[in-house]
LODRENMI-132854 format. One record per residue (C-alpha): x negated, y negated, z negated; residue in one letter. Coordinates in steps of 0.25 Angstrom, whole numbers, plus 5000, padded with zeros to 4 digits. Example, Ala and Ser with C-alpha at 12.3 -4.5 7.8 and 13.67 -1.06 7.14 Angstrom:
2
495150184969A494550044971S
//
This chain:
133
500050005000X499649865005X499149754994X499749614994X498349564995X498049655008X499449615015X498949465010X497549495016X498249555029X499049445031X497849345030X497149435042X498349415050X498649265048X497149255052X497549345065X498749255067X497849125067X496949175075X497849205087X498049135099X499549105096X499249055082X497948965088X498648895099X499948865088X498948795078X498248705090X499548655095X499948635079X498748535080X499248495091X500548455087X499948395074X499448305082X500348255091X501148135085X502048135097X502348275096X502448275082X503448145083X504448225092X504448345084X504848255070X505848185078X506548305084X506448355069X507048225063X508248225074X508448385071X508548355056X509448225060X510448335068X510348455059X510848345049X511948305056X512348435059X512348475045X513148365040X514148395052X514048265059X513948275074X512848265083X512848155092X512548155105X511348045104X510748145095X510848255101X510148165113X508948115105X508848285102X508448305115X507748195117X506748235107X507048395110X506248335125X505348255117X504748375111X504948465123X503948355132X502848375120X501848465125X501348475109X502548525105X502848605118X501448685115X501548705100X503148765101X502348865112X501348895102X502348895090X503149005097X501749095102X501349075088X502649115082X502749245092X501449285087X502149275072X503349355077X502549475082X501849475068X502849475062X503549585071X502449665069X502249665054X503649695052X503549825060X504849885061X505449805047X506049715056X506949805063X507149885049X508349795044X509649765053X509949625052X508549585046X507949455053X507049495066X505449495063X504949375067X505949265066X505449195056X506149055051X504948955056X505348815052X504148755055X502648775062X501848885057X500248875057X499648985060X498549045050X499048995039X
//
């Protein structure tokens, strides 16, 4: 039987592996990237801020205007003409495929054990996740 302190060390290797693959170098460049670009940076918090501003006004059942939903897509096309944020939601979604088949393939056959359970690999992800940390 397995230690905690060998899965622990085991875990260290493989976040170790992980940071050192392809998928998780390239995420962490354009995470550098988009750090440093104000622009991008500034289209993101304004979508965010307008989201937050809709889910708000959904939530306390007023009606979503039609000028809202307008400046919605004009900041859904400002962030689509960003080639910062069009290259790091590619590498977020290699990065993130990479953890899925980890993730399948340390469950084995668990996650097809229990009818009904949540599918390996769909994880709740709220926000960007660093590789190697």
């Amino acid at each position: 039987m397995a230690t905690t302190q060998e899965i622990l060390a085991a875990a260290k290797e493989l976040g170790k592996l992980i940071a050192t693959h392809e998928a998780s170098a390239k995420f962490e460049e354009t995470l550098r990237k988009l750090e440093a670009d104000v622009e991008a940076q500034r289209a993101l918090n304004d979508y965010n801020r307008h989201m937050t501003k809709l889910s708000e006004k959904e939530a306390a059942g007023k009606p979503i205007e039609v000028e809202d939903k307008k400046q919605l897509e004009k900041l859904q096309a400002g962030i689509a003409r960003n080639a910062t944020l069009r290259d790091f939601q590619m590498r977020q979604m290699d990065y993130l495929d990479l953890m899925r088949r980890v993730d399948e393939a340390m469950s084995g056959d668990a996650g097809a054990a229990a009818p009904g359970a949540a599918p390996a690999g769909s994880p709740d992800i709220a926000g960007a996740i660093r590789p190697g940390r």
